[in-house]
C-alpha positions in Angstrom: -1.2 -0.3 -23.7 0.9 -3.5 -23.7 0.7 -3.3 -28.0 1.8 0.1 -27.8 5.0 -0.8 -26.3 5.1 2.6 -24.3 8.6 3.7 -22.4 8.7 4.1 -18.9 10.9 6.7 -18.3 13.2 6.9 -15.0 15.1 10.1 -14.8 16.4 12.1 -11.9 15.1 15.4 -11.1 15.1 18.1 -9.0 13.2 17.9 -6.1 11.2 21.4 -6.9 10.6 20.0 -10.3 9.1 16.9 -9.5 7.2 18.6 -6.9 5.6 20.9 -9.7 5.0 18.6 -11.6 3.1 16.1 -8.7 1.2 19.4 -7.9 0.1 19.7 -11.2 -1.4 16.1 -11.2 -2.8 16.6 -8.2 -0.8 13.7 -6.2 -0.9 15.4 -2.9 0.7 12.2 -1.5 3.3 12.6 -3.5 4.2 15.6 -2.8 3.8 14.7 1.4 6.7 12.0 1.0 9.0 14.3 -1.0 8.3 17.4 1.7 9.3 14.9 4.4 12.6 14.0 2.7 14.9 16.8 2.2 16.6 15.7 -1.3 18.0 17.7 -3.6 16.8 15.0 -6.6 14.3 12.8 -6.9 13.5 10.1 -9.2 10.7 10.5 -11.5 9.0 7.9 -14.1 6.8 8.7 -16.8 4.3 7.2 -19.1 3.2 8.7 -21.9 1.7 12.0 -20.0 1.3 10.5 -16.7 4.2 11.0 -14.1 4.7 9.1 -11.0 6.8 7.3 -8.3 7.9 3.6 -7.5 10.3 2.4 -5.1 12.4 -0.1 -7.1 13.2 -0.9 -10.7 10.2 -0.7 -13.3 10.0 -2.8 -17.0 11.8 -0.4 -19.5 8.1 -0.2 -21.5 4.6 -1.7 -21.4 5.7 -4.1 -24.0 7.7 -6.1 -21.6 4.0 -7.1 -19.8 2.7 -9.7 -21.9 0.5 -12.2 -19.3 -1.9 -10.4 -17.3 -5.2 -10.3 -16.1 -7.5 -8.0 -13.8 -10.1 -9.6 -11.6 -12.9 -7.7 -10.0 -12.7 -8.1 -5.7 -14.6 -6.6 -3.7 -14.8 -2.7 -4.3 -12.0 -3.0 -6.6 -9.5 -5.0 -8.4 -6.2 -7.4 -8.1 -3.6 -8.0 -10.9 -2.8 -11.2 -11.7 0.9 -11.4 -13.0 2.7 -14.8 -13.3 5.4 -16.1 -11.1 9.0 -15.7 -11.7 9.9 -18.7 -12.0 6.9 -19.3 -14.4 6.6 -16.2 -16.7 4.6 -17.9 -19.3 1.5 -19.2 -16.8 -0.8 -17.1 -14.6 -1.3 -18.4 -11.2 -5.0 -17.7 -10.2 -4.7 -16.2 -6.6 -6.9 -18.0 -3.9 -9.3 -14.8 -2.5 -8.1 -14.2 1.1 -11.2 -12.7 2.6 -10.1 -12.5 6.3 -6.4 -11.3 5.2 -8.5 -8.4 3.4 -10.6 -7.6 5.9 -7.8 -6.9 8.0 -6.4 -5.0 5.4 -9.6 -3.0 5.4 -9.7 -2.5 9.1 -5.9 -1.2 9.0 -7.0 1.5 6.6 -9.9 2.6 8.7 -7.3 2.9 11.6 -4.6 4.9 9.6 -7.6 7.0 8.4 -8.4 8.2 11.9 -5.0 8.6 13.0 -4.6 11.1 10.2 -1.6 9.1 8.9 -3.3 7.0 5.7 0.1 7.5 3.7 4.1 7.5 4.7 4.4 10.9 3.8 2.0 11.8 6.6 3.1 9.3 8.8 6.8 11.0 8.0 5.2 14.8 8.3 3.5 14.0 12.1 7.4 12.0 13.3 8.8 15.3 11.8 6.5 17.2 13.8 7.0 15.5 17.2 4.1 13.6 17.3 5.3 9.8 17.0 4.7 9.4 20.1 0.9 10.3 20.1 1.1 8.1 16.7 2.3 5.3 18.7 -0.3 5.3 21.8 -3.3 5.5 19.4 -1.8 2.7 17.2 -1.3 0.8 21.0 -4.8 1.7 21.8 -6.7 0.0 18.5 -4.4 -3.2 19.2 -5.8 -3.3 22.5 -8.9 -3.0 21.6 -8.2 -6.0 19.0 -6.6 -8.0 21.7 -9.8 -7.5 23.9 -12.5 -8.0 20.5 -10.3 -11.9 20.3 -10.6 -12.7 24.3 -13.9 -12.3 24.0 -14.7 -14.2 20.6 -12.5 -16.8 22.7 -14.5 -16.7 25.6 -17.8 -16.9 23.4 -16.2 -20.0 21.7 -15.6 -21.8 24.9 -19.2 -20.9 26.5 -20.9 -21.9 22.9 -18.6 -24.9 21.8 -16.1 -25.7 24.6 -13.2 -24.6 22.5 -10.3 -25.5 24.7 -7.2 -25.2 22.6 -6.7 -21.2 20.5 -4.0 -21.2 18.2 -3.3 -17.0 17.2 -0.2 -16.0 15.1 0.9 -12.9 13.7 
């Protein structure tokens, strides 16, 4: 893809267009996040066949990307790009484990609030129902709060941890 040197298009579109065609890709969460901003246009980027959105400025074509790697992690996969300042060396990521695994339990929250994307999370504020948003979102950092006291109180009975340092 990168020796192809493919455009990345950027155009402005109508709204119903790019809806058609999001509907057509099946990008339902897409379409969500348009529906919950009444625009007349909306931008649209393409490469080769494949349509889709990005909030910000994309390289003009796949030529521009020429140090890159993919790394396997965990179910998945992170892209390694280089630094700004340093375009022509890879930095090797350290694996955050516990950053991901908060990460992970995020998406299992959104996931039962219903709101796993902005455009839902736009749809239920449309609808009225930030406020039930909100009190579920307060009730899971509760329960948080409450899963820490007691790993602190563990670590004091088990250890005689004294001092806890939290941040964040």
């Amino acid at each position: 893809i990168v020796a192809s040197d493919l455009p990345i298009e950027r155009r402005k579109a109508l709204t119903s267009e790019v809806r058609a065609r999001y509907a057509a890709e099946g990008f339902a969460d897409k379409i969500a996040l348009l529906d919950s901003r009444p625009r007349l246009y909306s931008d649209l980027y393409t490469l080769a066949d494949t349509a889709g959105y990005f909030y910000g400025s994309l390289a003009p074509s796949t030529g521009y990307i020429r140090l890159f790697d993919i790394e396997p992690y965990y179910n998945g996969f992170y892209l390694v790009l280089p630094p700004r300042t340093s375009p022509d060396r890879l930095d090797r990521n350290v694996h955050q484990d516990k950053m991901f695994s908060i990460f992970r339990e995020y998406q299992s929250w959104v996931r039962i609030m219903g709101v796993p994307t902005v455009g839902d999370v736009n749809s239920k504020v449309l609808a009225g129902d930030a406020g039930g948003m909100i009190k579920l979102a307060e009730a899971f950092h509760e329960r948080k709060f409450a899963e820490i006291a007691d790993a602190i109180a563990e670590a004091n009975l088990s250890r005689g941890t004294r001092v806890v340092l939290i941040s964040g």
